[in-house]
FIKOLTOR-239187 format. One record per atom (N, C-alpha, C): chain; x, y, z; residue in one letter; atom name. Coordinates in steps of 0.05 Angstrom, whole numbers, plus 32768, in hexadecimal, padded with zeros to 4 digits. Example, Ala and Ser with C-alpha at 12.3 -4.5 7.8 and 13.67 -1.06 7.14 Angstrom:
  ch  east  north    up  aa  at
   A  8108   7F8E  809C   A   N
   A  80F6   7FA6  809C   A  CA
   A  8108   7FBE  809C   A   C
   A  8101   7FD3  808E   S   N
   A  8111   7FEB  808F   S  CA
   A  8102   8001  809D   S   C
This chain:
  ch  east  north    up  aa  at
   A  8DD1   88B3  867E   X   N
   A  8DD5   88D0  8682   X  CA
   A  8DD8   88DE  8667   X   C
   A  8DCA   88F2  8663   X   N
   A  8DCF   88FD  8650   X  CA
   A  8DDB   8920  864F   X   C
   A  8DF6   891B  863C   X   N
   A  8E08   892D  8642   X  CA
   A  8E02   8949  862F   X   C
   A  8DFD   8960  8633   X   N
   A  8DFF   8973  8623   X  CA
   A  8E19   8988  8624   X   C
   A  8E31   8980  8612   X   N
   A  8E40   8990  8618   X  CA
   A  8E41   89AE  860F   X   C
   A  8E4E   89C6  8617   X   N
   A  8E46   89E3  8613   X  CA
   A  8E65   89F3  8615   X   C
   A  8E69   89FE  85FA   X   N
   A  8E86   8A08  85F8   X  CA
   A  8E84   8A2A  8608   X   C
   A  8E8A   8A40  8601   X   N
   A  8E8E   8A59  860E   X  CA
   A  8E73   8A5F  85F5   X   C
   A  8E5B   8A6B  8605   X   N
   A  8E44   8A72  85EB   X  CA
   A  8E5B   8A94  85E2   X   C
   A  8E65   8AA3  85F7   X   N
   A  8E6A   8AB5  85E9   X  CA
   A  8E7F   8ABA  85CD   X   C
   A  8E83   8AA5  85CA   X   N
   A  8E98   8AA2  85B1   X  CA
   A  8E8B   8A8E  859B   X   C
   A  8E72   8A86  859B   X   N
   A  8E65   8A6E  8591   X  CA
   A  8E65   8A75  8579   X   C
   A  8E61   8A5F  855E   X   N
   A  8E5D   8A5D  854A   X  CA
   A  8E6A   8A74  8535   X   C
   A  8E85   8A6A  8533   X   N
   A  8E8D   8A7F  852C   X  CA
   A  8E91   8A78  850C   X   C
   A  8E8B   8A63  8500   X   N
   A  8E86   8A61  84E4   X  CA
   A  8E70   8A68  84DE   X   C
   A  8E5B   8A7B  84EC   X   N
   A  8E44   8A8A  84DF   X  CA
   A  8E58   8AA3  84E1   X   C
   A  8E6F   8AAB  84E2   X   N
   A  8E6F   8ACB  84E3   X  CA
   A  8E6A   8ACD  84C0   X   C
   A  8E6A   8ACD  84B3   X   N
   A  8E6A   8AD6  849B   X  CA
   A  8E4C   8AE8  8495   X   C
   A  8E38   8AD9  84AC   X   N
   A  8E1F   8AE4  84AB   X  CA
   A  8E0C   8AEA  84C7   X   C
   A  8E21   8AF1  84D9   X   N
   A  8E11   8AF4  84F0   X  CA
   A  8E2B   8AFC  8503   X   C
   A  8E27   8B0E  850C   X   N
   A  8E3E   8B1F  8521   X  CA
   A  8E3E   8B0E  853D   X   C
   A  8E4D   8B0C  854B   X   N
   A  8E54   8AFE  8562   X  CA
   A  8E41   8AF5  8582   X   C
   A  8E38   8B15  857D   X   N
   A  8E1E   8B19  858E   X  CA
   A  8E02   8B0A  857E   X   C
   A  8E00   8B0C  856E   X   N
   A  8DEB   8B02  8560   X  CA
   A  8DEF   8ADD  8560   X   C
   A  8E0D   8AD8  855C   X   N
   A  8E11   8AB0  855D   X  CA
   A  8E10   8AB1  857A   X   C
   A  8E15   8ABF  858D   X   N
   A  8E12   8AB3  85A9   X  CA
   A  8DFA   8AB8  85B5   X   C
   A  8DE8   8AC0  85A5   X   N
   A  8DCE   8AC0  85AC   X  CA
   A  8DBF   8AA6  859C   X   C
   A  8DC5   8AA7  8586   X   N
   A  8DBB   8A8B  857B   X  CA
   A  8DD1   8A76  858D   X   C
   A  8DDE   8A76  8595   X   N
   A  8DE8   8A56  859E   X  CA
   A  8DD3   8A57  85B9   X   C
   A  8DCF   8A75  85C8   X   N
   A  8DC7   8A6C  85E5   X  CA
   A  8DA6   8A59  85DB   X   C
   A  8D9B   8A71  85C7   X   N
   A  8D7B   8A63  85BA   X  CA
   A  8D7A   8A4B  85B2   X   C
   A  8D8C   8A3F  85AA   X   N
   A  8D97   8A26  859F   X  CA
   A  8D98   8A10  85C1   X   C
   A  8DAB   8A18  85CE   X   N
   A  8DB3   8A04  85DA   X  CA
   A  8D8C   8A09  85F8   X   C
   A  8D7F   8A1B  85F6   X   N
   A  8D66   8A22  8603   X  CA
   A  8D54   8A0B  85FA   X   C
   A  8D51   8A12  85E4   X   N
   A  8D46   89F8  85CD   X  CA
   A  8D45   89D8  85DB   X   C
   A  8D67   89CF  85DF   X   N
   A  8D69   89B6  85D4   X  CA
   A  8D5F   89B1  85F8   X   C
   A  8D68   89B9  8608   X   N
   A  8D61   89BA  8629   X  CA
   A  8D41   89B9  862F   X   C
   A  8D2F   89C6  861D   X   N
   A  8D17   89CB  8626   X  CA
   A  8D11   89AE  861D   X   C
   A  8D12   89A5  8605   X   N
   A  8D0D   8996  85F1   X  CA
   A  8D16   8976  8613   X   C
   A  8D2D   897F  8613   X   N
   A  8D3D   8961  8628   X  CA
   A  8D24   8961  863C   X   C
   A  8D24   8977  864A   X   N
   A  8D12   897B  865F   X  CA
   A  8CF5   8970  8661   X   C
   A  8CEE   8971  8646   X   N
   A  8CCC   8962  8644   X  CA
   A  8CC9   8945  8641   X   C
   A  8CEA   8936  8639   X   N
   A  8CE0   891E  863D   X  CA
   A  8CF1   890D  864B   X   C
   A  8D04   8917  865F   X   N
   A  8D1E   8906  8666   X  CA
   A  8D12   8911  8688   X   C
   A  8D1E   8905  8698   X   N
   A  8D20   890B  86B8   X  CA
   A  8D3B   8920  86C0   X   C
   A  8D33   8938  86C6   X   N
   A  8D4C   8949  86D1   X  CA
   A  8D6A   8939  86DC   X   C
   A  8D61   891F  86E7   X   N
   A  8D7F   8919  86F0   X  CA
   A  8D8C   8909  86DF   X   C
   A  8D7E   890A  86C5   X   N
   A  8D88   88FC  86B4   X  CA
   A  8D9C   8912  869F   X   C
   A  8D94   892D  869A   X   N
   A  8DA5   8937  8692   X  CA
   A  8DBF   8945  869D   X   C
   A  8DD9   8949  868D   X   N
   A  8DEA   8958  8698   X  CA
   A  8DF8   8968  868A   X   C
   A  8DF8   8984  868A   X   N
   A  8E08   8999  8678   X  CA
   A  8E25   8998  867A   X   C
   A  8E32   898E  8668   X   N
   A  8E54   89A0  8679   X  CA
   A  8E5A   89B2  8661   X   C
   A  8E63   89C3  8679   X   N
   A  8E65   89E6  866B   X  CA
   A  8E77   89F5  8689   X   C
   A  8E87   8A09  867E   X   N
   A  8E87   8A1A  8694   X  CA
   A  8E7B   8A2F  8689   X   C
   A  8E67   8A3A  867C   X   N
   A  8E63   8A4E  8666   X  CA
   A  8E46   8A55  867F   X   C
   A  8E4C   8A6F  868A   X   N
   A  8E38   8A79  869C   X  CA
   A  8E17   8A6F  8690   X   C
   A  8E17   8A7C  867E   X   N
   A  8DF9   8A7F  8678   X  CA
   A  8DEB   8A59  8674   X   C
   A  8DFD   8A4D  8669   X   N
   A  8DFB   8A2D  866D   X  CA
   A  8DF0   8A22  867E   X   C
   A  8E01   8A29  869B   X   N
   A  8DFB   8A22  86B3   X  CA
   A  8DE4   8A2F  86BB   X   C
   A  8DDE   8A45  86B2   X   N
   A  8DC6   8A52  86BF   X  CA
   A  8DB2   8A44  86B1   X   C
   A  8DAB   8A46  86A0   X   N
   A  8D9C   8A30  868D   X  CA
   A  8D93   8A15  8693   X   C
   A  8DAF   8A09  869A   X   N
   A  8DAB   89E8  86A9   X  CA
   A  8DA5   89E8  86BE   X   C
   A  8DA7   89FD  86D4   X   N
   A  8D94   8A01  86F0   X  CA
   A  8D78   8A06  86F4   X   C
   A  8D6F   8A1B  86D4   X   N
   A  8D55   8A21  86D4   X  CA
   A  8D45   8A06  86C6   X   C
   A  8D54   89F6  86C3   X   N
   A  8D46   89DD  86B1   X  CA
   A  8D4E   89C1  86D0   X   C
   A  8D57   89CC  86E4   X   N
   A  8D5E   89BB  86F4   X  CA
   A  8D76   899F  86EB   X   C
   A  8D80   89A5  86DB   X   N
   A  8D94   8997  86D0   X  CA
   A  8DAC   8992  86E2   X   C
   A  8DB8   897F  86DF   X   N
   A  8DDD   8982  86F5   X  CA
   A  8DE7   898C  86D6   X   C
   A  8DFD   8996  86E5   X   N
   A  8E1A   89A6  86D6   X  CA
   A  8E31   898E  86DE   X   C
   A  8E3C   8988  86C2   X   N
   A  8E5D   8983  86C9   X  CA
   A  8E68   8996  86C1   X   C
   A  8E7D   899C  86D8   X   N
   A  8E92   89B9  86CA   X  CA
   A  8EA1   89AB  86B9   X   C
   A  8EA9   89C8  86B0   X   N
   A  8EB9   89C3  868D   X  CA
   A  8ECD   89DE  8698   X   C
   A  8EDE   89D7  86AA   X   N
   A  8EE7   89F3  86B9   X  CA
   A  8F01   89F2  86A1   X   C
   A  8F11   89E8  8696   X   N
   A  8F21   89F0  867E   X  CA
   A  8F12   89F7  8668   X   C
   A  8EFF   89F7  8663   X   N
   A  8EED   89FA  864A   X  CA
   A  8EF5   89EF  863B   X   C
   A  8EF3   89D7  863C   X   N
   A  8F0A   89C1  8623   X  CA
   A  8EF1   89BF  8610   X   C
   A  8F03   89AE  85FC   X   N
   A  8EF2   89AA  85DF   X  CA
   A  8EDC   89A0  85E5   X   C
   A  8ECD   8999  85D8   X   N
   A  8EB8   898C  85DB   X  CA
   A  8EBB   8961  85E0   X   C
   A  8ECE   8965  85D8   X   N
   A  8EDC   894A  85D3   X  CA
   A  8EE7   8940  85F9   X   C
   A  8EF6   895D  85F8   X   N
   A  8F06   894A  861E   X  CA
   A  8EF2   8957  8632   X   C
   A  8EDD   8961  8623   X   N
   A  8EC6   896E  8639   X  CA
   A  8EB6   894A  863D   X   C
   A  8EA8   8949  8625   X   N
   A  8E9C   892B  862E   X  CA
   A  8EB1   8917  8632   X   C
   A  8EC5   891A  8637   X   N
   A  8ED7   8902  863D   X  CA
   A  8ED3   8908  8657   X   C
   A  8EDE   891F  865F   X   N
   A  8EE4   8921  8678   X  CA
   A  8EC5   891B  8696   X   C
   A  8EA3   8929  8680   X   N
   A  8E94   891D  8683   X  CA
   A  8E89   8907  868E   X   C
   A  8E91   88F7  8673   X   N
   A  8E8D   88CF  8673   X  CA
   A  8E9A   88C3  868A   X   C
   A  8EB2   88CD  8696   X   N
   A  8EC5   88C1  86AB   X  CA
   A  8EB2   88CC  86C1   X   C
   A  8EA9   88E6  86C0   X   N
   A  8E94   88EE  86DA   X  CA
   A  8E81   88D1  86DA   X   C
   A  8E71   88DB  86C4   X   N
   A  8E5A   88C4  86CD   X  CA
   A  8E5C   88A0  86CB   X   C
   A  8E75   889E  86CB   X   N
   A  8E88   887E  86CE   X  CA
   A  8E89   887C  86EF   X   C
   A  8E97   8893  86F6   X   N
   A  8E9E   8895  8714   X  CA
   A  8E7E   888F  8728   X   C
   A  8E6D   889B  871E   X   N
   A  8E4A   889E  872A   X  CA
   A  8E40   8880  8723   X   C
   A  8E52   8874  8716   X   N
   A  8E42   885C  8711   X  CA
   A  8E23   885A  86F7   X   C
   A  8E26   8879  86E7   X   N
   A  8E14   8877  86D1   X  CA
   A  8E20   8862  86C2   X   C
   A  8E07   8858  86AC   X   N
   A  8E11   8839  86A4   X  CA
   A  8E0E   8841  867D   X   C
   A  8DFE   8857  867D   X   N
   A  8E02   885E  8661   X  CA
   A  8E08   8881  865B   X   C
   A  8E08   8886  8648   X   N
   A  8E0A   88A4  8648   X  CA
   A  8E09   88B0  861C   X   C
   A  8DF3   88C1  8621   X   N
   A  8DF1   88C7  8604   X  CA
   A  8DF1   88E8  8608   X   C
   A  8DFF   88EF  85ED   X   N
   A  8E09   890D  85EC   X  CA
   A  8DFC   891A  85DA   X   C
   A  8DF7   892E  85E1   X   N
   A  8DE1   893E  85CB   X  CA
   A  8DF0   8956  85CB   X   C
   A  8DF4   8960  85B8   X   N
   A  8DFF   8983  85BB   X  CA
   A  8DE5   8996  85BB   X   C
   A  8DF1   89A9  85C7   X   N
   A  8DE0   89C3  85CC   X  CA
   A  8DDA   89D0  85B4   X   C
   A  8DDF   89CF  8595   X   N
   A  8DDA   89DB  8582   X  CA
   A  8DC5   89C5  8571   X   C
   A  8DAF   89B9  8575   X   N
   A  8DA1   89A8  8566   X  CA
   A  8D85   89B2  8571   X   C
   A  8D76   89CF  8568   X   N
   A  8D62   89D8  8570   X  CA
   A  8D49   89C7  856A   X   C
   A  8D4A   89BD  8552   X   N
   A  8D31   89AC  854F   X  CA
   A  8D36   898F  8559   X   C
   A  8D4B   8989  8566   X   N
   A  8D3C   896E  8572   X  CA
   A  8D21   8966  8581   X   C
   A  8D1E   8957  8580   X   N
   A  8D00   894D  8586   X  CA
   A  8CFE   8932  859F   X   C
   A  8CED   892F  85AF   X   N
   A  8CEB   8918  85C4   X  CA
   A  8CEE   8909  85B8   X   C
   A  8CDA   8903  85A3   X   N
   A  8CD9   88DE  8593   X  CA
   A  8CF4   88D9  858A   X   C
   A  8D01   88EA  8587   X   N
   A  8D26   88E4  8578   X  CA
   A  8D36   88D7  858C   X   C
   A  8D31   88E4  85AD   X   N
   A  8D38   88E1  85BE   X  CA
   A  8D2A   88B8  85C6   X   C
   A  8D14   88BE  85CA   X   N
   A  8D05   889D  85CF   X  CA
   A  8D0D   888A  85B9   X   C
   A  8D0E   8893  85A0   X   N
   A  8D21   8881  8580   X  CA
   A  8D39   887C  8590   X   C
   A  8D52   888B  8597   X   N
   A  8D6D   8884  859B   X  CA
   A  8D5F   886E  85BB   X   C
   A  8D5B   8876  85D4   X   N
   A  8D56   8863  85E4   X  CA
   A  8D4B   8848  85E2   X   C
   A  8D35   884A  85CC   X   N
   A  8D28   882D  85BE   X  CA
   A  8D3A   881D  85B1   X   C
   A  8D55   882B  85A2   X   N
   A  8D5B   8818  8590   X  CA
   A  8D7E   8812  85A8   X   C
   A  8D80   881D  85B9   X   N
   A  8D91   8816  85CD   X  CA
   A  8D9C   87FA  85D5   X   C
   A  8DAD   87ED  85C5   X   N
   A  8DB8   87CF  85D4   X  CA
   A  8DBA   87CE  85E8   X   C
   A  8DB5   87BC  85F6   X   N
   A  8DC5   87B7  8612   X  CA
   A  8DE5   87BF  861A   X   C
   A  8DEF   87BE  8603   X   N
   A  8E0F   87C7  8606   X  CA
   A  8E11   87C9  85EF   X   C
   A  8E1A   87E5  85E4   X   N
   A  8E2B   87EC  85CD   X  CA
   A  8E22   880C  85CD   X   C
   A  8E16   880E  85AF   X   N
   A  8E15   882D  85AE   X  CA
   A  8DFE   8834  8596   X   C
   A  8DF5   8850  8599   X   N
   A  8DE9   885B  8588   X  CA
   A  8DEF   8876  8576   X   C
   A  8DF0   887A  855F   X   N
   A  8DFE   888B  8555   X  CA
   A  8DEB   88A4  8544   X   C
   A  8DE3   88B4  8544   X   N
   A  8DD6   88CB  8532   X  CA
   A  8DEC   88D8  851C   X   C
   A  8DEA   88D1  8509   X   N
   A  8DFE   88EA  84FF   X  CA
   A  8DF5   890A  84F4   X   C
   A  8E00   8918  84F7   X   N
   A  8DF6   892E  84EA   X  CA
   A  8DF1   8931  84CC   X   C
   A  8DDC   8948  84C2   X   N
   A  8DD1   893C  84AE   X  CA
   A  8DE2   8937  8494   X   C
   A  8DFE   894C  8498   X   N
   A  8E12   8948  847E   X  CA
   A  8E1A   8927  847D   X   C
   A  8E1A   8918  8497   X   N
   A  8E24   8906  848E   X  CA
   A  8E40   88F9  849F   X   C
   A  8E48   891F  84A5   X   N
   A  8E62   8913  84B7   X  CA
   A  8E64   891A  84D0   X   C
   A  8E56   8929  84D5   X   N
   A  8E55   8935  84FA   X  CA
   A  8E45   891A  850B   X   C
   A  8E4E   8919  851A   X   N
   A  8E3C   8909  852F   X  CA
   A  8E2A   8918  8544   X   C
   A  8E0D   891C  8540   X   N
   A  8DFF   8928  8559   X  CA
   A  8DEF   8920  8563   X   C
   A  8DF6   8903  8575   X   N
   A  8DE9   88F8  8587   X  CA
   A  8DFB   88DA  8586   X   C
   A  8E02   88D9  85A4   X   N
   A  8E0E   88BF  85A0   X  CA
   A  8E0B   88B2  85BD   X   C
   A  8DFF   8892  85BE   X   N
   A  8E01   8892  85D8   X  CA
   A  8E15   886E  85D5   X   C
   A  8E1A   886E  85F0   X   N
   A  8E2B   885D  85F0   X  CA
   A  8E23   884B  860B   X   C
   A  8E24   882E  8612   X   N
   A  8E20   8817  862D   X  CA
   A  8E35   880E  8622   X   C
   A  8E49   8807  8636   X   N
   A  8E46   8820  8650   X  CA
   A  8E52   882A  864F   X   C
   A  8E52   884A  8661   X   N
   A  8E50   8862  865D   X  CA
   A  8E71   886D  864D   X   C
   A  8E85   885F  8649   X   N
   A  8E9B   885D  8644   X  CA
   A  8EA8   884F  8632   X   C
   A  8E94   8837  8624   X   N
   A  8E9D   8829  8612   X  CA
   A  8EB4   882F  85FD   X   C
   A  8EB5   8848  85F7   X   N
   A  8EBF   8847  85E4   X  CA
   A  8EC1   8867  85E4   X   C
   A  8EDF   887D  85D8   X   N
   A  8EE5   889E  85DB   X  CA
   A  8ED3   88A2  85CC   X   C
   A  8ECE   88B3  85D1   X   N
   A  8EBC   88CB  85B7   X  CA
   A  8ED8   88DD  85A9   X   C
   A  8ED1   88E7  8594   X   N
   A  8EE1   88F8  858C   X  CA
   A  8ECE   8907  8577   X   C
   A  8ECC   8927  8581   X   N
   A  8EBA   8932  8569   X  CA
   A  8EC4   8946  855E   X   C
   A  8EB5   894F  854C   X   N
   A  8ECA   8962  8535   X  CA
   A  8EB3   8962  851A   X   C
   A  8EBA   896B  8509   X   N
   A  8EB1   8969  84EC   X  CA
   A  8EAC   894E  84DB   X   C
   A  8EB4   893F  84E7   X   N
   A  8EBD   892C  84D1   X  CA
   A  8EC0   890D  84EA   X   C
   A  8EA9   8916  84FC   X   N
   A  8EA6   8900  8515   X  CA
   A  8E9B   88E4  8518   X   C
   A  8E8B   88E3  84FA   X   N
   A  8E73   88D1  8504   X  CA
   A  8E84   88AD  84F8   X   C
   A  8E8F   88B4  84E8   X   N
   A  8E9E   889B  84DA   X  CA
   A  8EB0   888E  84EE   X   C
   A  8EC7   889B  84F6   X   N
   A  8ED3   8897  850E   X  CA
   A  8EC4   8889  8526   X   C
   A  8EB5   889D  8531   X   N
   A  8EA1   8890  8545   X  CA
   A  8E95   8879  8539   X   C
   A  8E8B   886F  8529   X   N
   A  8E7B   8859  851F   X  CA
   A  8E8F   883E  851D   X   C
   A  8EA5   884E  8518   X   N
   A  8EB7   882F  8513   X  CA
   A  8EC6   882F  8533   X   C
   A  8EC6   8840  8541   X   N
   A  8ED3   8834  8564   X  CA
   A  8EBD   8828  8569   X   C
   A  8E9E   882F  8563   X   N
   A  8E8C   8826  8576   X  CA
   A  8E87   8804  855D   X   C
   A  8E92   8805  854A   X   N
   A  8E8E   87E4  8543   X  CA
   A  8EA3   87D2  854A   X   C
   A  8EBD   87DD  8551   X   N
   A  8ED4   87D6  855A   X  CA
   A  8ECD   87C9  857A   X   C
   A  8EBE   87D2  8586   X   N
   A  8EBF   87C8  85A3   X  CA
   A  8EAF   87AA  859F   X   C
   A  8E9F   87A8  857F   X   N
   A  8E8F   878A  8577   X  CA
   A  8E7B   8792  858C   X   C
   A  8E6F   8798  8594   X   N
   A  8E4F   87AA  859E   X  CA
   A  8E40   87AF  858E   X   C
   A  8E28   87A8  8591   X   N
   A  8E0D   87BC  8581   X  CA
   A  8E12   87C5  8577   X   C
   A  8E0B   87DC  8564   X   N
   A  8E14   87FD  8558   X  CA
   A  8DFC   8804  8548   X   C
   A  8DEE   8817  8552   X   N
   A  8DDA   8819  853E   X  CA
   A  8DDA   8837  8538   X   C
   A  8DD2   883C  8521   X   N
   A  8DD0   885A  8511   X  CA
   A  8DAF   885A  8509   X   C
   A  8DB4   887A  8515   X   N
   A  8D96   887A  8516   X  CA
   A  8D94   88A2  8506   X   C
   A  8D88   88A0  84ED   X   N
   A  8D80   88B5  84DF   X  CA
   A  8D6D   88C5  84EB   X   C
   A  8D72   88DB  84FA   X   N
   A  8D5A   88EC  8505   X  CA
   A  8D61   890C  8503   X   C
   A  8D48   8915  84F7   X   N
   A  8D47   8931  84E5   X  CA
   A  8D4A   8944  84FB   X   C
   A  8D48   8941  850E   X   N
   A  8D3C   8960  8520   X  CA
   A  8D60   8958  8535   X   C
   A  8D6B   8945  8539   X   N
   A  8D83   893C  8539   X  CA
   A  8D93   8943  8526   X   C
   A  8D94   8940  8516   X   N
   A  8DA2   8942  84FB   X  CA
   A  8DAA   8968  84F6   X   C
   A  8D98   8970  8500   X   N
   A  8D9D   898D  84F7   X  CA
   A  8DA5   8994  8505   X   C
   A  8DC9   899F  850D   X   N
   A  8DD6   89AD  851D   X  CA
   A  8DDA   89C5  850D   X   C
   A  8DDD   89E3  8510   X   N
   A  8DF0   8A02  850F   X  CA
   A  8E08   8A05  850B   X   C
   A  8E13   8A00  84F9   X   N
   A  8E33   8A0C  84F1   X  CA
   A  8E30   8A1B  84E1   X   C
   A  8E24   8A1A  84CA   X   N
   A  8E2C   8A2A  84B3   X  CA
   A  8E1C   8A37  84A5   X   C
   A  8E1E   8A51  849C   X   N
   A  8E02   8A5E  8492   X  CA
   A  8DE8   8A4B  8484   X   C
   A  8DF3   8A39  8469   X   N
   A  8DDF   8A21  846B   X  CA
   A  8DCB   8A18  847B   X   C
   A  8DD8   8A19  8491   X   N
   A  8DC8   8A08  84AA   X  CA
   A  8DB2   8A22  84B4   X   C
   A  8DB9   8A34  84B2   X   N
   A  8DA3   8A4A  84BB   X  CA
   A  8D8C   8A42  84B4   X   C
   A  8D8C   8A4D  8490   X   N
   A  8D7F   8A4B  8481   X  CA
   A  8D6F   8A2D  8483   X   C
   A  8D78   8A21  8487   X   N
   A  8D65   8A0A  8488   X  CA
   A  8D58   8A01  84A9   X   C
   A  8D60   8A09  84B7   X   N
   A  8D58   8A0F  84D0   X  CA
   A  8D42   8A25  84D3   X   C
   A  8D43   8A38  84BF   X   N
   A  8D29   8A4E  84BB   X  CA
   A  8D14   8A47  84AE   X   C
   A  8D1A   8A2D  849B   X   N
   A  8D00   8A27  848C   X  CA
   A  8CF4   8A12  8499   X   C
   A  8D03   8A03  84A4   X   N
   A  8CF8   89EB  84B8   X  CA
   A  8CE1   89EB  84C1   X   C
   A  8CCE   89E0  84C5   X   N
   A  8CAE   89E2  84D3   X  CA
   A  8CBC   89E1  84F4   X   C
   A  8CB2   89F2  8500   X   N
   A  8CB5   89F6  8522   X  CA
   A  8CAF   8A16  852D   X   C
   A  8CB5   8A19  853A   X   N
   A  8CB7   8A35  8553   X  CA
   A  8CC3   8A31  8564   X   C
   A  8CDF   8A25  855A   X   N
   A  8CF1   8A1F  8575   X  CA
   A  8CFD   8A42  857B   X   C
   A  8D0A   8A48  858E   X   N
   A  8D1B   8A65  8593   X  CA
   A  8D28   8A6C  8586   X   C
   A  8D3D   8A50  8575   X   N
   A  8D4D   8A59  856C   X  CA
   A  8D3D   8A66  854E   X   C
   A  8D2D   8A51  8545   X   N
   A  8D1B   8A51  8526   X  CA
   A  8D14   8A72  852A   X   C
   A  8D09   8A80  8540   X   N
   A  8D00   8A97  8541   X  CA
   A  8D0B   8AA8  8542   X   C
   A  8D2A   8AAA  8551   X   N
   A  8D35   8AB9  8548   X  CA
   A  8D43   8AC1  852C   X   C
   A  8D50   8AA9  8529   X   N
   A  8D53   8AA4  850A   X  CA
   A  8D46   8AB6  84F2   X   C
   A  8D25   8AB4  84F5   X   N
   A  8D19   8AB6  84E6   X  CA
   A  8D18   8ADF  84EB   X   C
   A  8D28   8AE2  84FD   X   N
   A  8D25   8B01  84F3   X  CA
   A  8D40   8B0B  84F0   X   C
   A  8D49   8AFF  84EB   X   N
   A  8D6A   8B01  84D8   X  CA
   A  8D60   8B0C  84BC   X   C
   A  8D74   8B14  84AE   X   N
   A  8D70   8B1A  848F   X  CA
   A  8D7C   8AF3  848B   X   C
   A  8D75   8AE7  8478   X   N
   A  8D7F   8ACF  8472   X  CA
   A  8D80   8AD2  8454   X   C
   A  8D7F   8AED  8450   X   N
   A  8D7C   8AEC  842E   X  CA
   A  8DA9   8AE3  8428   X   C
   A  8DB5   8AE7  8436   X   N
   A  8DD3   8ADD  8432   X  CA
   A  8DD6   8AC7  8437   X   C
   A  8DC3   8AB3  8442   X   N
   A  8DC1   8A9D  844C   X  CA
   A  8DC8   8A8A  843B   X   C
   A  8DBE   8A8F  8425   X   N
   A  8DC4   8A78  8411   X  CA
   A  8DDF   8A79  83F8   X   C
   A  8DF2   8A93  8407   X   N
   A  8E0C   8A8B  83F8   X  CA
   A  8E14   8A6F  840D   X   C
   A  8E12   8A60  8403   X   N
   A  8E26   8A49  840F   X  CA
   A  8E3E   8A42  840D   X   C
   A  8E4E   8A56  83F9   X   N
   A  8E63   8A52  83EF   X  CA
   A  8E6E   8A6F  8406   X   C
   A  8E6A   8A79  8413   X   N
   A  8E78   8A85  8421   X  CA
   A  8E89   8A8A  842E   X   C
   A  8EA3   8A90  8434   X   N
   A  8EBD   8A88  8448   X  CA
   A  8EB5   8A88  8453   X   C
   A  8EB7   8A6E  845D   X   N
   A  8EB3   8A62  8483   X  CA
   A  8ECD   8A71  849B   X   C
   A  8EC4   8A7C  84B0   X   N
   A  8ED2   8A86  84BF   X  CA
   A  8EE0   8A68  84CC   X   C
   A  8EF5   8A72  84DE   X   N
   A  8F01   8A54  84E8   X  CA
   A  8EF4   8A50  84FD   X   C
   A  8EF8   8A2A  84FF   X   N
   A  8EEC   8A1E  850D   X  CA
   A  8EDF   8A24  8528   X   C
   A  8ED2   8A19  8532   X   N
   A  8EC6   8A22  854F   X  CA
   A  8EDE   8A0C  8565   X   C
């Protein structure tokens, strides 16, 4: 099963405020998370995906893509959202489960067929994000092996529970994976990217000429 979890878009990405007003990040998260769904949709089977979100427009999204919804009716972190998740699809008897977030516009199918190819029989597969420390994409046999815990600074942690269980563990470098939305940085390189994803297009009629202070005060966390 593969999990896409979805925080409140109307409050989204709020370490771009420095360069993009509120209405403008919750329009890039909805373009963003449109993206990664269309992208699921061309090479996975509908009952294979599942959004949890209570975030309206989410759900509407994961209906028009024929997707199931797990509610996220506390709107918890992203962390006790796929926990709470993973125990769903434990209970159904799913036997694996990999998590993709809604902010990775250029992912691509073959990233998707890479992580399933290199899939042990039991253990796990890990993407990190491209800094190095985010984790965005992780799948785990079976579906529970081992918590997730995500954040900034996720992918090390995760790598050492998932070698701790003595399972498989494979890390797998993938570009269109790799590129998640937090920080003006990430715009900017999300605009020059080769594609025409929604989000790339909207993006691209932003001013991005502020794009490249990178030294900018980061608003607090999301």
């Amino acid at each position: 099963m593969i999990l896409v979890p979805v925080k409140n878009l109307a409050n989204a990405k709020q370490r771009l405020a420095p360069v993009a007003d509120q209405s403008s990040r919750s329009e890039l998260a909805r373009a963003m998370l449109f993206d990664v769904l269309d992208t699921l949709a061309t090479c996975v089977d509908r009952d294979e995906v599942s959004v949890v979100t209570s975030d309206l427009f989410a759900i509407h999204l994961a209906q028009q893509f024929h997707f199931a919804v797990i509610a996220d009716q506390a709107s918890r972190t992203e962390t006790e959202a796929i926990e709470i998740a993973t125990q769903v699809c434990q209970s159904r008897g799913v036997e694996s489960t990999l998590v993709i977030p809604g902010d990775i516009p250029l992912i691509q199918p073959w990233e998707l067929d890479k992580i399933f190819g290199a899939a042990p029989p039991e253990g796990s597969v890990v993407v990190p994000a491209a800094d190095g420390r985010g984790t965005n994409a992780i799948w785990r046999r079976p579906a529970g092996l081992f918590p997730l815990r995500f954040g900034n600074d996720s992918f090390k942690p995760h790598l050492a529970a998932a070698r701790a269980t003595q399972k498989p563990s494979v890390v797998l470098s993938l570009p269109g994976i790799a590129l998640d939305v937090d920080n003006p940085s990430d715009l900017a390189q999300l605009a020059s990217a080769p594609g025409e994803t929604r989000a790339q297009q909207l993006i691209r009629q932003w001013d991005l000429a502020t794009l490249s202070q990178a030294n900018l005060p980061l608003a607090a966390n999301e």
